[in-house]
N, C-alpha and C positions, 0 to 999 in steps of 0.2 A: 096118812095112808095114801099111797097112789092110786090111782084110777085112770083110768082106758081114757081118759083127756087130758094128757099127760104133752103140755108144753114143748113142741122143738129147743133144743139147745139153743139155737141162734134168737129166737122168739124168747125163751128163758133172759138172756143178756141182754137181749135189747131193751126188757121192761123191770128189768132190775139195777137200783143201783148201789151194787154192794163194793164199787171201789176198784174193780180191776184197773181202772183209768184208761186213757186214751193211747197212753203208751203201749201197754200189754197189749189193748183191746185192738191195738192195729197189728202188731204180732199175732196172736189168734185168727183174725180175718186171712191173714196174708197164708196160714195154715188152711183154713177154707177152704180157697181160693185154690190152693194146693192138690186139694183129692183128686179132681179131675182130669191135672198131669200125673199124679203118680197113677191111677187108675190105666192109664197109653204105656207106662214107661212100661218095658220089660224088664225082668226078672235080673237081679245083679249078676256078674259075671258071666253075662252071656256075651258074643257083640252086637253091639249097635247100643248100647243100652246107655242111662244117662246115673250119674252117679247116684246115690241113694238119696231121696227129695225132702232131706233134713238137716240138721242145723248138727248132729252126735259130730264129734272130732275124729278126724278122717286123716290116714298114713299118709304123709306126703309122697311124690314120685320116688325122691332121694332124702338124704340129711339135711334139712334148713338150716342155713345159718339164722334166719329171724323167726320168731312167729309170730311176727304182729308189725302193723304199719302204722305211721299219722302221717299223713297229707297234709300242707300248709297251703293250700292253693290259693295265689294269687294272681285273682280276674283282673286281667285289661293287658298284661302285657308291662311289667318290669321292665326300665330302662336298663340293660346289661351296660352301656358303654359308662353311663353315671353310678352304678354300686357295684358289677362283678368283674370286669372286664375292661381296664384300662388301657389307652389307645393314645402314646404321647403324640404318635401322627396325625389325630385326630384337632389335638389341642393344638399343635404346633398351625393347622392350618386353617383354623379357625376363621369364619367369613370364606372364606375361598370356595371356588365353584367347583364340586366332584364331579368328575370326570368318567363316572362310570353309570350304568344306567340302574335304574328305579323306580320300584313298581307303587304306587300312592294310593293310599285307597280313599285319599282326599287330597282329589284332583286341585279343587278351587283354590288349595291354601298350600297347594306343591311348591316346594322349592327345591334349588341346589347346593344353597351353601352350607359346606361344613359346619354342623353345629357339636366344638370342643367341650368338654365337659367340664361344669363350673361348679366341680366340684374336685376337693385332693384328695387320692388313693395315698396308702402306704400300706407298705410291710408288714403281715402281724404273725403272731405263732413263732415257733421253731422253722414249721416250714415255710416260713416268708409269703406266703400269698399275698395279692395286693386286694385290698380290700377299700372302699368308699371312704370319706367320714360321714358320711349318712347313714354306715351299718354301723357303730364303733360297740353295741355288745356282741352282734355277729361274728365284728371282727375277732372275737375271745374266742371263739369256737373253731378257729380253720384250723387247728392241727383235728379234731375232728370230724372235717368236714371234707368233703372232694365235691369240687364246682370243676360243672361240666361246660364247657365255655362254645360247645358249640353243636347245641341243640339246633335241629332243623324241621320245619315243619313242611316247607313251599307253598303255605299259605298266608296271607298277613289279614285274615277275617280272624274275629275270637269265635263265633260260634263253629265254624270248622275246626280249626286247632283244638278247641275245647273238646269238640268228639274225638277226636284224634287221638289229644290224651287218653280220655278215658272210655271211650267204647272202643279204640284199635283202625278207623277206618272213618279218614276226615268229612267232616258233613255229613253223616249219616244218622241219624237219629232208631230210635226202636234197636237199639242194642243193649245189653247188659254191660255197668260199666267195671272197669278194671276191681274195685271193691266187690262187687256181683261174682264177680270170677272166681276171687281169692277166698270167698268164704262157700262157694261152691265146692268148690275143689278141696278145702280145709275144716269146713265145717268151724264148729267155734268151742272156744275152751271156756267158755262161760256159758253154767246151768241157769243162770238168773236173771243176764243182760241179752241183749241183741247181739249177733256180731261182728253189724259193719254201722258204723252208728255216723251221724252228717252233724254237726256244729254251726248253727245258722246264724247271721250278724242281726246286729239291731236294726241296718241300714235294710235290710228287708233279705229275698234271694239274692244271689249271682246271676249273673247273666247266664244266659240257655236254661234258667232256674230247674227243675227237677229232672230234667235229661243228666245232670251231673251226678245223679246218684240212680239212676234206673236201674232194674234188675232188665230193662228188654225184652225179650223173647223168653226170659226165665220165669217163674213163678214168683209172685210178690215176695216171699219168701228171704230173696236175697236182697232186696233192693235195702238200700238205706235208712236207718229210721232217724228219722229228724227231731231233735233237741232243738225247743227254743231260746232265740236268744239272750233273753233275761229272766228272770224269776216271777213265777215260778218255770221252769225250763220244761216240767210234763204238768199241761192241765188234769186235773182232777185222779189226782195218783191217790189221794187221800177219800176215804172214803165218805159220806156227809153225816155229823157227825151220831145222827140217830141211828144209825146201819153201823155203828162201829163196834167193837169187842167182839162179843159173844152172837151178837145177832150179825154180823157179817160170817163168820164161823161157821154157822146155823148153814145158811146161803151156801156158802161153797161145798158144804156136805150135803147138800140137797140137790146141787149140781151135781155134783161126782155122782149120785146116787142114780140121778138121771141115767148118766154116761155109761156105769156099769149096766143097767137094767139093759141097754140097747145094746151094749157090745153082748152081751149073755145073749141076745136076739139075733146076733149075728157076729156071730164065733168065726175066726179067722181073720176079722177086717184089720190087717196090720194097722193103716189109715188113719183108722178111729182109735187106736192103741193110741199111735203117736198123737194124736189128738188132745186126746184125756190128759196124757202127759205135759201136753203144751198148759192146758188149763190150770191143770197143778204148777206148773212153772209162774201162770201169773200171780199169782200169790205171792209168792217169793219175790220177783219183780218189784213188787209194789215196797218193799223194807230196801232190795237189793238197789233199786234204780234211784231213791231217796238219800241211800248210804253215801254212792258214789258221785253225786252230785250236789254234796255239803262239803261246800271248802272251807265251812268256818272253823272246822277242827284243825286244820294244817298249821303249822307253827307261823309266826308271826315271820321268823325269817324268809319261808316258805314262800308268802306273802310280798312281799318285798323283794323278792329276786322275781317275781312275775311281772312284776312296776304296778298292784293292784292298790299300792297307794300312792298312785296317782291318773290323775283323769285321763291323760292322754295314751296309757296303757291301761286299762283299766277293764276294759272291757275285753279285750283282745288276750289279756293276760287273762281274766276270770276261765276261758275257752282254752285256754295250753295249758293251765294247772288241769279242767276236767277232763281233757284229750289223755293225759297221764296217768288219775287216777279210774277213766275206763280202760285203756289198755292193761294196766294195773291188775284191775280185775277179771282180765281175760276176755275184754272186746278185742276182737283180731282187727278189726280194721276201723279207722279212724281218718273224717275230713272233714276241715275245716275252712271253712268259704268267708269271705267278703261280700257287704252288699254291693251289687252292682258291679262295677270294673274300676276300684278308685286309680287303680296301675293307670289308667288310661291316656294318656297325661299326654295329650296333644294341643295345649293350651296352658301357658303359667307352669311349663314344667319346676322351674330357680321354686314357687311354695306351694306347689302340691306334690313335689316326689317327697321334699321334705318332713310333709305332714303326714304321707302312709308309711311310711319309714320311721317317721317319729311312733305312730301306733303299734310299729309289728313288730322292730326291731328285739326290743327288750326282751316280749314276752317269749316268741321263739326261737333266740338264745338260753333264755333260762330254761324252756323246756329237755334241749338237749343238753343242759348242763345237771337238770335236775334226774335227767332218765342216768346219766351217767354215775351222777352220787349214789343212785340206789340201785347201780349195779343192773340198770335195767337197758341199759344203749347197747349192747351188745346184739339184745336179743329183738329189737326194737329199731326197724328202719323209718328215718326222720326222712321228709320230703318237702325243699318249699323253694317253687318257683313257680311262673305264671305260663299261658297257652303260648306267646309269644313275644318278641321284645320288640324297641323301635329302632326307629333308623339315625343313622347319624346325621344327617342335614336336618335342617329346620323345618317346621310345617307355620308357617306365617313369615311373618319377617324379625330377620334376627334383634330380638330385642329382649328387654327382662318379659316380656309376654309370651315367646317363643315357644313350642312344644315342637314333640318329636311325633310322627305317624307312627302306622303298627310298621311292623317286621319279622316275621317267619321265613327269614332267610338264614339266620344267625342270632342266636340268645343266648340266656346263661342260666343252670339253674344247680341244686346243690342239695348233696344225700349225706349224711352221716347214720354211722350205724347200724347194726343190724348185717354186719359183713364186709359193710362200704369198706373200703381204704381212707381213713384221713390223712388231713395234711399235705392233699395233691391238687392239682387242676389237669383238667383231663382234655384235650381239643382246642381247638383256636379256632376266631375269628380273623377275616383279611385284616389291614392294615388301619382301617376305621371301623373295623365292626360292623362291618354290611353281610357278610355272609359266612357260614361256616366255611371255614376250609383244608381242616386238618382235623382228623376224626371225628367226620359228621357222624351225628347221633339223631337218630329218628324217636317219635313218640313210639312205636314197634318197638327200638331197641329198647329204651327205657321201660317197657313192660317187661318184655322179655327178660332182662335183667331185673325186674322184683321178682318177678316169680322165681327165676331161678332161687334165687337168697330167700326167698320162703318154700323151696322145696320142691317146686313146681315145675315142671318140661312144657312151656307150652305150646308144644309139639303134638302131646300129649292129653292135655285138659278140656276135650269134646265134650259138648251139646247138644243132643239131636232135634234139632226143630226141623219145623219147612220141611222137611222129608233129606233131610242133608246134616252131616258133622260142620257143627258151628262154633270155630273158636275164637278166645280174645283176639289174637293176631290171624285173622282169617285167608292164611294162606298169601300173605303178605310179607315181603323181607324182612328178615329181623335176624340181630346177631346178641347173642350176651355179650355185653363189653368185658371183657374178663380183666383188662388191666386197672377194673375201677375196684374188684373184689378183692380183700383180702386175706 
C-alpha cells in the first residue's frame, strides 16, 4: 500500500538494485538531465524552436541514401604517403633536400630530407587503385571503396584536427560532435539500444578522450554511450543474483506504479510521459544490449574473417564484428577509437606503421565485406581514416629509426557505402605528398557530405543555444563533394 512518504524516482534507483545497469542507468540520467531543456524549448513547428528533445525516428530533410554510419577513427595521423597515396617522386628522391617549405611541430628533430616510402604499392580491384602492402585485406575492398587523397585540415595538431572533424570548428571544444548531430536530427531506429554508441580500446581513450563523443551544448541525450573495451563490455547489466526473476519484476512494477501515481498528479507533463517510457525501455535494454554484444553465436566463419583467431587482430576484430551487429540492430551511429594515437609514428616508423596496420587492417576490411554479404553496405556508410597525416621528409635522421612529423596539409582517407561511389580516388596530393592540391576537401566538406547521404541539409539542422541558431558546420564553407556520391 502507498503512503504520503512515497520515495522520489531518482531516490527510488539509487537505493535499489534491481539491474537496470549502468548502461540503461546512464541513458535514463541523460533523460533527466533533459527536462530542463525541453521545459525552454518551444512548442514544435514554431520558429526558433529546437527539434523534438528525443531519441522517436524523425523524417529526414530528403531521401537518404544511408541510415546509419561506423566510424573507424584513426588517432595520430595515418601515414598517406606509405598505405593510400603513392609518390614515385618521392621514392625516386629519397635522402634529397625538399626544396619547399615546412611547418614542424617538432622543431628539435626537423629535417629536409625526402623520406621515400619503404614500402610497395600495387594495383588492386578492377578499378586499379594503388594500395600499400601493409593494407593487403584493404587492398580487397577498393572496388568498394573511394579514397579521398586529399583531405585538408591547415592544421598539423591532433587535438585541433580532431575537433575539426568532429565538432565542425578546429580547436574548439564544448560542441556537439558530428554523431550528436546525426541522431539529433534522426533520432534513432532502435527501441532498445542507444543510438550513437563509442567502442573504446583496451589501450585506454583516444586522445582529446571524451570531447570525441560530446553532445556539447546539447543535452546528454545525444552524446555517445561508451562500451568497454573487454568483457564484460556493460558493468552490471545483470541483475544480482537475489533480485533476479520475479522479485526484479516485482521492482519495476512498483516503479511504473510510482510513475503513474505522479503523472495522474500532474496530467499533461509530456516530459514525464517520455520519461516513464524511457524506464520501460531499460528493461528491455538489459536482454537487448546483452543479445547484441554476444559474438559467440556468429558462425565460426564469421570469426575468422574478423582475424578473431588471432592475437594480433583480435581485439580490433572483436569491436568491427559489434560495430555490425549494433548497426544491425538499428544503432544509427557507431565509433570506434584507438588507445591513444598509435598513427603517431614520428619515431621507428619501418615497425610501428607496420604493427597498427598489422592490427586494423583485417578487421576493417572484413567489416565492410561482411556489411556487404548481408546486403547491409548499401544502407551503411563505412569511414576509416585518422585527423591528419605526415610529411614526407624525415623527423630525425634518416635511418631504420626515422619517423615522419604530423601534416594537415594533405592526407588520405576512405568511405565506402552507404551511397559512396567505389572503385575511385577522389583529389591529389603535390608531387611528395605535402599538400592537397587538386580537390581540396575540408573536415566541413566531409560532414557536409555524410549528412547529405543520411538525408540531412546541413543548412538546415539548427540548435538553438546561447540565444543563436547553432549548427554542425557553423556558418563555415562547406560543399557536398557530389562527384564521390553515387
Amino acid at each position: 500500500m502507498l503512503t504520503d512518504q512515497i520515495p522520489t524516482r531518482r531516490e527510488f534507483l539509487a537505493n535499489s538494485a534491481f539491474g537496470v545497469g549502468a548502461f540503461a542507468l546512464a541513458h535514463l540520467m541523460g533523460q533527466d538531465k533533459l527536462l530542463s531543456a525541453a521545459e525552454a524549448a518551444k512548442a514544435p513547428g514554431k520558429p526558433g524552436e529546437n527539434l523534438p528533445l528525443d531519441l522517436r525516428t524523425r523524417m529526414p530533410h530528403f531521401a537518404p541514401k544511408a541510415n546509419a554510419m561506423i566510424s573507424l577513427f584513426m588517432h595520430g595521423g595515418p601515414s598517406h604517403v606509405d598505405l593510400l597515396d603513392p609518390k614515385p617522386e618521392l621514392t625516386a628522391n629519397n635522402g634529397k633536400d625538399y626544396n619547399s617549405d615546412v611547418v614542424f611541430s617538432f622543431v628539435n628533430r626537423a629535417s629536409k630530407k625526402l623520406f621515400g616510402s619503404p614500402y610497395k604499392f600495387a594495383k588492386h580491384g578492377q578499378c586499379g587503385t594503388d594500395v600499400s602492402e601493409l593494407l593487403p585485406k584493404i587492398a580487397e575492398i577498393v572496388d568498394d571503396m573511394c579514397v579521398i587523397r586529399s583531405m585538408h585540415t591547415g592544421h598539423n595538431g591532433h587535438e585541433v584536427s580532431i575537433r575539426y572533424f568532429h565538432g565542425g570548428i578546429a580547436g574548439v571544444t564544448g560542441r556537439p560532435t558530428m554523431g550528436s548531430w546525426i541522431v539529433y536530427g534522426l533520432g534513432s531506429e532502435s527501441q532498445n539500444l542507444p543510438a550513437y554508441m563509442v567502442l573504446s580500446d583496451p589501450g585506454g581513450h583516444p586522445v582529446d578522450g571524451t570531447h570525441n563523443w560530446s553532445s556539447g551544448f546539447m543535452p546528454p541525450l545525444y552524446q555517445g554511450t561508451v562500451l568497454r573495451a573487454e568483457e564484460p563490455r556493460i558493468l552490471n547489466l545483470d541483475p544480482p543474483p537475489q533480485l533476479r526473476g520475479s522479485l526484479q519484476q516485482q521492482n519495476l512494477a512498483f516503479l511504473e506504479q510510482l510513475n503513474r501515481r505522479h503523472l495522474q498528479q500532474h496530467p499533461g507533463e509530456t516530459e514525464l510521459e517520455a520519461r516513464i517510457a524511457s524506464y520501460e525501455l531499460a528493461a528491455a535494454m538489459q536482454t537487448a544490449a546483452k543479445e547484441a554484444l554476444d559474438i559467440s553465436k556468429e558462425p565460426a566463419h564469421i570469426h575468422t574473417l574478423y582475424g578473431l583467431d588471432r592475437p594480433e587482430t583480435k581485439s580490433y576484430g572483436e569491436r568491427c564484428l559489434i560495430s555490425r551487429r549494433l548497426v544491425e540492430r538499428g544503432v544509427r551511429f557507431v565509433q570506434m577509437f584507438l588507445g591513444g594515437q598509435p598513427w603517431d609514428n614520428h619515431q621507428s616508423l619501418k615497425t610501428g606503421l607496420p604493427a597498427i596496420c598489422k592490427a586494423t587492417d583485417q578487421p576493417a576490411a572484413a567489416l565492410v565485406k561482411d556489411l556487404k554479404q548481408r546486403g547491409m553496405l548499401d544502407s551503411t556508410i563505412v569511414h576509416w581514416g585518422g585527423e591528419i597525416g605526415r610529411l614526407p621528409v624525415c623527423e630525425g635522421e634518416l635511418n631504420d629509426n626515422a619517423g615522419r612529423d604530423h601534416n594537415g596539409q594533405g592526407f588520405s582517407i576512405w568511405l565506402a557505402g552507404g551511397g559512396i561511389k567505389g572503385g575511385m580516388t577522389y583529389g591529389q596530393t603535390d608531387e611528395v605528398g605535402h599538400k592537397a592540391a587538386v580537390d581540396i576537401v575540408t573536415p566541413n566538406d566531409y560532414q557536409a557530405t555524410l549528412l547529405q547521404l543520411l538525408g540531412l541539409d546541413h543548412t538546415k539542422l539548427v540548435y538553438h543555444s546561447n540565444g543563436r541558431e547553432q549548427r554542425l558546420i557553423d556558418g563555415r564553407p562547406a560543399r557536398v563533394i557530389k562527384e564521390i556520391l553515387a
